[in-house]
N, C-alpha and C positions, 0 to 999 in steps of 0.2 A: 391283246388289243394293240392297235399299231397307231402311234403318234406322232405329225409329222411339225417338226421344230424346222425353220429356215433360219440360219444362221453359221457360224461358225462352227462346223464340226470337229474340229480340235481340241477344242471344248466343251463338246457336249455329252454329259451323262446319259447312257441309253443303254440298251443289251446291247445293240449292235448299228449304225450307219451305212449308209449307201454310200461308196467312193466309185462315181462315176470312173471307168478306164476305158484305154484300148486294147486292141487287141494282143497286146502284151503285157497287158496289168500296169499301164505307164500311165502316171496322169494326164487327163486331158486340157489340164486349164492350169494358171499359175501358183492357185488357191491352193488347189491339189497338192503341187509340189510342196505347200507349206505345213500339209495334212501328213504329207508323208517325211516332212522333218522332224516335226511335233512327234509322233509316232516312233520313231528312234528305231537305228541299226536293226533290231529283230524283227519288226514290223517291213522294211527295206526285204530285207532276205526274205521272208515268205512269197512277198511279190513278185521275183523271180519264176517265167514258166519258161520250159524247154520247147513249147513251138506256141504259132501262134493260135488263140483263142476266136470262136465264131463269135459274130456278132450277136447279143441275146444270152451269150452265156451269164454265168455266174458264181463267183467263187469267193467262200467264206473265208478268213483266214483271225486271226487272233488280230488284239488290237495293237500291241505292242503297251507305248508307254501314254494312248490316247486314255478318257478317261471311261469310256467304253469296254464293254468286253470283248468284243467282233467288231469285221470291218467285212460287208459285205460288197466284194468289186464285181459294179453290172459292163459287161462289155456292150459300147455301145456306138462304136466306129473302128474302124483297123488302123488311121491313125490318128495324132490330135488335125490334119488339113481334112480329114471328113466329117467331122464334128462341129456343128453350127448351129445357130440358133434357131434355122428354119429347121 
């Protein structure tokens, strides 16, 4: 069953969260960057890809030191200037 919490994912218990990226597994917003602080150094190094990612992709990776088990990153623009609210 899938449960959708709007808040702070940093914080939130769950099997796994959606971390919105680009097409480099980069965050897209500033939030993010604070998702991938929280998350700590091992969680940073999985994020790393060696080219870039289609748009529509997705890729699972552990959560690091979030309180989650996964962090599922949906690519959903090639950088953060194609990402908007329309």
């Amino acid at each position: 069953m899938i449960h959708v919490v709007v808040g702070d994912l940093a914080s939130t218990v769950a099997d796994a969260v959606v971390r919105p990226a680009n097409s480099r597994l980069e965050p897209i917003h500033p939030a993010l960057r604070r998702l991938d602080e929280a998350a700590g150094p091992r969680f940073q190094e999985q994020c790393r890809v060696q080219w870039e990612l289609g748009v529509g992709a997705a890729v699972v990776t552990r959560a690091g030191d979030l309180p989650a088990e996964f962090v599922i990153h949906a690519v959903i623009g090639t950088s953060p200037d194609t990402v908007s609210a329309d």
